[in-house]
C-alpha positions as CSV (number, residue, x, y, z in Angstrom):
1,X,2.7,-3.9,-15.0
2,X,3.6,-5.9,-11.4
3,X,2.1,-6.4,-8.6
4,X,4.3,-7.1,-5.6
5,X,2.4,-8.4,-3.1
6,X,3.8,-8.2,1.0
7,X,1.8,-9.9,3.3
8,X,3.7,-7.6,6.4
9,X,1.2,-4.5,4.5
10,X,-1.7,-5.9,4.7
11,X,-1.7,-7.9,7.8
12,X,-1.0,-3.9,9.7
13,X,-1.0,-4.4,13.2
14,X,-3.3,-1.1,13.4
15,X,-6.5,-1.0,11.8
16,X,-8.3,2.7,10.8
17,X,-10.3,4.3,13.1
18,X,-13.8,3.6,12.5
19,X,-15.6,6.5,10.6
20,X,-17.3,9.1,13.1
21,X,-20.3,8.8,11.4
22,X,-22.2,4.9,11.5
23,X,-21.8,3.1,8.1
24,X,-24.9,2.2,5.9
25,X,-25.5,-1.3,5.1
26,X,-22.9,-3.2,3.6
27,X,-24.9,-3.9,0.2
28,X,-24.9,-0.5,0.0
29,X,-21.6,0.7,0.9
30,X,-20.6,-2.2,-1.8
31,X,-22.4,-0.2,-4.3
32,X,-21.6,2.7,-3.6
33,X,-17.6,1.5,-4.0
34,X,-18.5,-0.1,-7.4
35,X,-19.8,3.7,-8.1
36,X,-17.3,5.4,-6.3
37,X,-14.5,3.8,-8.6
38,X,-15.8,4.4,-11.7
39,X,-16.6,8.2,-11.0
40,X,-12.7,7.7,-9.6
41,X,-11.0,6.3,-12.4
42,X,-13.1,9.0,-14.9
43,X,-12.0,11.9,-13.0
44,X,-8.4,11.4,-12.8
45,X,-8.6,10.4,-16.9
46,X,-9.4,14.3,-17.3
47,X,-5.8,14.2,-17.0
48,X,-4.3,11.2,-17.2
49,X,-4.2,9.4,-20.3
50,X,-4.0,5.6,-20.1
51,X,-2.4,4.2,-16.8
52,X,-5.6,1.8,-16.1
53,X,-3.5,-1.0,-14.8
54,X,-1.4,1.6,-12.0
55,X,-4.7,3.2,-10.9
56,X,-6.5,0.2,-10.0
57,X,-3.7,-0.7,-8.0
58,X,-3.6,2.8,-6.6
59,X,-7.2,2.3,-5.6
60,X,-7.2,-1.2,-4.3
61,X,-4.2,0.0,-2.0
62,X,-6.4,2.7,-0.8
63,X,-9.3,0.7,-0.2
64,X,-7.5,-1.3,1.2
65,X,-5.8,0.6,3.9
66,X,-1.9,-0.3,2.5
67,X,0.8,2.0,0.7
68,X,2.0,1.7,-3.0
69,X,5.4,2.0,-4.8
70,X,5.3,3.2,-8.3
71,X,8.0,2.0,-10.3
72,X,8.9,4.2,-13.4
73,X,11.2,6.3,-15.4
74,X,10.9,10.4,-14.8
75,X,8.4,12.0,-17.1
76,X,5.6,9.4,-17.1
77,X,3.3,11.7,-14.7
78,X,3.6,9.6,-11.4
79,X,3.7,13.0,-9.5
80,X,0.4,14.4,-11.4
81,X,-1.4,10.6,-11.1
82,X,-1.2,10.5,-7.3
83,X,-1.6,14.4,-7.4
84,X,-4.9,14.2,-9.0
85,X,-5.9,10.8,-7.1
86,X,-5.6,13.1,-3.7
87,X,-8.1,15.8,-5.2
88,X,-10.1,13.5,-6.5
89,X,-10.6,12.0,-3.0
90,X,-10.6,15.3,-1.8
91,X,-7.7,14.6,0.9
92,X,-4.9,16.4,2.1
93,X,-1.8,15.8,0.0
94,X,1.5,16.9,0.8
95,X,4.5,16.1,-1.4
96,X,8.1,15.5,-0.3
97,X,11.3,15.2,-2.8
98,X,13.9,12.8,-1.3
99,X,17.6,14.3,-1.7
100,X,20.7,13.1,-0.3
101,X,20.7,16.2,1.9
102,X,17.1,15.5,3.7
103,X,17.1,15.1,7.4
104,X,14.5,12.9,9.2
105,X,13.0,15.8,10.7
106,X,12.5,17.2,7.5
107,X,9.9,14.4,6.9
108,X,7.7,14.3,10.4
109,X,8.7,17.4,11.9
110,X,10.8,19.9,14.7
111,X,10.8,21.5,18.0
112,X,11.2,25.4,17.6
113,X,12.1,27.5,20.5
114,X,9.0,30.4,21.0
115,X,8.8,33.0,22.9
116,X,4.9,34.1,24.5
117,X,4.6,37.9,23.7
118,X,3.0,38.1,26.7
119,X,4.9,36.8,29.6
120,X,8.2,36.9,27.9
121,X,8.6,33.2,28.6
122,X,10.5,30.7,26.0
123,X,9.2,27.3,25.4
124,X,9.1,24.8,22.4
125,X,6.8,24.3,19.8
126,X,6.7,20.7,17.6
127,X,6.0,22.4,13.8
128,X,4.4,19.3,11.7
129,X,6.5,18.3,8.4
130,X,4.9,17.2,5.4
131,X,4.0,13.8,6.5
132,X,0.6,14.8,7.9
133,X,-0.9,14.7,5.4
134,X,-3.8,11.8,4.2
135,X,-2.0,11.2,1.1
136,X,2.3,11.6,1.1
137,X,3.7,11.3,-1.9
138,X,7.6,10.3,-1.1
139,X,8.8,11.5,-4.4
140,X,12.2,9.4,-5.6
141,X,12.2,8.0,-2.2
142,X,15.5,5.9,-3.2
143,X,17.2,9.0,-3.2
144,X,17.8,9.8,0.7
145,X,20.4,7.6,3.3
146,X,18.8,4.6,5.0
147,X,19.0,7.3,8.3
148,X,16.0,9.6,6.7
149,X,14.3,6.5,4.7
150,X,13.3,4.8,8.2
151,X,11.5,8.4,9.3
152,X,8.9,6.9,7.3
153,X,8.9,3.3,8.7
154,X,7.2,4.7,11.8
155,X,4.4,6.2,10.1
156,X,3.6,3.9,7.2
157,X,2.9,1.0,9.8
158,X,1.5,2.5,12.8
159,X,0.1,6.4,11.6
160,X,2.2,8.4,13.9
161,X,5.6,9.7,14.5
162,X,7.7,10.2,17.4
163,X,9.5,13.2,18.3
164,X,11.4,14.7,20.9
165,X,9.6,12.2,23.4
166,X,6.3,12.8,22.1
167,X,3.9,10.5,19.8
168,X,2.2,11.9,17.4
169,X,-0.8,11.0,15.3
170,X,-1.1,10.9,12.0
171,X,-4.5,12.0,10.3
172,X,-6.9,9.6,9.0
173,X,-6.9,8.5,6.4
174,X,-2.9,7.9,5.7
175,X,-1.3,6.7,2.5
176,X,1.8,6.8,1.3
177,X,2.3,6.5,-2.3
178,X,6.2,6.7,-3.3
179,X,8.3,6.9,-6.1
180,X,11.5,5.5,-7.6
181,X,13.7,5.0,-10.9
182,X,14.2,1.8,-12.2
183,X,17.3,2.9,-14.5
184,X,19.6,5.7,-12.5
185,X,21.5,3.6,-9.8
186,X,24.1,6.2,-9.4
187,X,23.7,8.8,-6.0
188,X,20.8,6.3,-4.4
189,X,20.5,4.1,-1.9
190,X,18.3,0.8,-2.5
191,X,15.4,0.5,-0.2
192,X,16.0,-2.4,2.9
193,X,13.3,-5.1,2.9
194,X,12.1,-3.8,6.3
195,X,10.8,-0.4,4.5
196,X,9.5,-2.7,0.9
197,X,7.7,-4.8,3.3
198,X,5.7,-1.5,4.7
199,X,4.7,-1.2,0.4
200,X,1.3,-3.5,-0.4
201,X,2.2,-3.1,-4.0
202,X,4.8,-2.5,-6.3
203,X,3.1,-0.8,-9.6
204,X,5.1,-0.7,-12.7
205,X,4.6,2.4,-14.5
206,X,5.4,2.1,-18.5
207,X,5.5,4.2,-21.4
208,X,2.0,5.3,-22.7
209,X,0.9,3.5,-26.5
210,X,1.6,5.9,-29.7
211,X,-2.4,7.0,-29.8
212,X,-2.1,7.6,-25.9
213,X,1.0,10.1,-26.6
214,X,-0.8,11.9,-29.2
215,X,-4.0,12.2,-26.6
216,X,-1.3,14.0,-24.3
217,X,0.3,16.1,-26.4
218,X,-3.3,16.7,-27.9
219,X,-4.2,17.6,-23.8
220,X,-1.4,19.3,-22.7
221,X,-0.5,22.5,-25.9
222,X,-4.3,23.2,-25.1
223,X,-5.1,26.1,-23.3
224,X,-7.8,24.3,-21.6
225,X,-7.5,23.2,-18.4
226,X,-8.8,20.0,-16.6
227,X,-10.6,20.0,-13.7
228,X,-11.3,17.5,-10.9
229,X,-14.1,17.1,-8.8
230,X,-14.1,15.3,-5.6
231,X,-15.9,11.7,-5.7
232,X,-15.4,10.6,-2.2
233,X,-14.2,12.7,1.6
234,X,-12.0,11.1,3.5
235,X,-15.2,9.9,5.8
236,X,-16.3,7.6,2.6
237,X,-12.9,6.3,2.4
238,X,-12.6,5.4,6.0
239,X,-15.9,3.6,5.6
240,X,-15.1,1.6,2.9
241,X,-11.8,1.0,4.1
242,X,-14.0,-1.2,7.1
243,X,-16.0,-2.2,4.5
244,X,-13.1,-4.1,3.0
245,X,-11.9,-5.6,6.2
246,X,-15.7,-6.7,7.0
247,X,-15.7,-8.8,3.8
248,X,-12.1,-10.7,4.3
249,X,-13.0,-11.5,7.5
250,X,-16.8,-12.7,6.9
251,X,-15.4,-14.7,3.8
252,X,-12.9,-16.5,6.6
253,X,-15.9,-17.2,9.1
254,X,-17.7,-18.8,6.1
255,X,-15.1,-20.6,5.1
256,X,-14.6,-22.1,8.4
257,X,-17.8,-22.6,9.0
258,X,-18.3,-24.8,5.7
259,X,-15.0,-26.8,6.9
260,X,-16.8,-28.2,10.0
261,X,-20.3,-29.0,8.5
């Protein structure tokens, strides 16, 4: 697997909103991440097999407040990973396949014309598009022109869109977890560095081992079913999310602080 690391997704110039209600003590919130992952990582492996590698980084981009790129060939269950992530963290996901045909507006949204049943008057009503959501999954997202690609830019760096004059905000929290082949080249358009720099990491997502493709075929001609329980809300996330940035920036203080002594 590889990691590829931007600095520009990290260093966001918009921090979350601080949860609504106070946090615990840090000790404890560190705990209760420590815990939170594990009960994570065991939920989603009631459906995915293997993948350890790709879900810590889906995790630490989480945690961390940044978006991920998942690298892979079709068929490796990207879709049903980040799928099963979002119900696990029992968020709002929304799912959005990239074509050559999709229009910006297709992504954040549209004005309608409406007319009140009352009064007879006509106005215009913005109708949100798939983006708010807490976890987007931008599905092939090499497949769509440069125009439709930057619809995203917007809201992966500062949670909101902008349309027909008007800013809107995104719901917290706001990932966007996207998708692309490595092999097919032919009908897509390669991402600009100003949209890869909006990625904190670029997860390579490989075949599964022999005894992990004979624990999915095992898993999926079953007529059980698998299912996920949530681990964390999106209030937990947000939490630990300043939790995160608390650390970096006490482990800077201390390190300056040990400079000038």
């Amino acid at each position: 697997m590889c990691y590829r690391f931007s600095p520009m997704a990290i260093n966001s110039p918009v921090p979350p909103p601080p949860p609504r209600s106070p946090p615990s003590g840090d000790v404890e919130l560190l705990e209760r991440l420590a815990r939170a992952r594990a009960d994570l990582l065991a939920q989603v492996g009631r459906r995915i097999v293997g993948q350890q590698n790709v879900l810590d980084g889906i995790l630490t981009a989480i945690f961390s407040g940044g978006h991920a790129l998942l690298v892979g060939v079709p068929g490796l269950a990207k879709t049903l990973m980040v799928q099963t992530v979002a119900e696990a963290l029992d968020l709002k996901f929304s799912r959005i396949q990239f074509t050559p045909d999709l229009m910006p507006s297709d992504i954040t949204g549209t004005e309608i014309i409406e007319e009140d049943a009352s009064t007879g008057k006509r106005g215009f009503r913005f109708v949100r598009g798939p983006v708010f959501a807490n976890i987007v999954l931008a599905d092939e997202v090499n497949r769509t022109p440069p125009k439709t690609q930057a619809a995203l830019l917007q809201a992966m760096q500062e949670h909101q869109v902008t349309a027909a004059g008007q800013t809107h905000h995104l719901p917290s929290p706001f990932f966007v977890l996207a998708t692309q082949n490595p092999i097919e080249q032919e009908g897509t358009y390669p991402l600009p560095e100003a949209q890869l720099d909006r990625f904190m990491f670029e997860l390579r997502v490989d075949y599964p081992s022999p005894e992990e493709e004979e624990a999915i075929v095992t898993q999926t001609t079953g007529d059980l079913s698998s299912d996920v329980r949530s681990a964390l809300t999106a209030e937990d996330v947000l939490a630990m999310q300043h939790l995160v940035r608390r650390i970096h920036r006490q482990h800077i203080l201390g390190g300056q602080r040990r400079a000038h002594v």
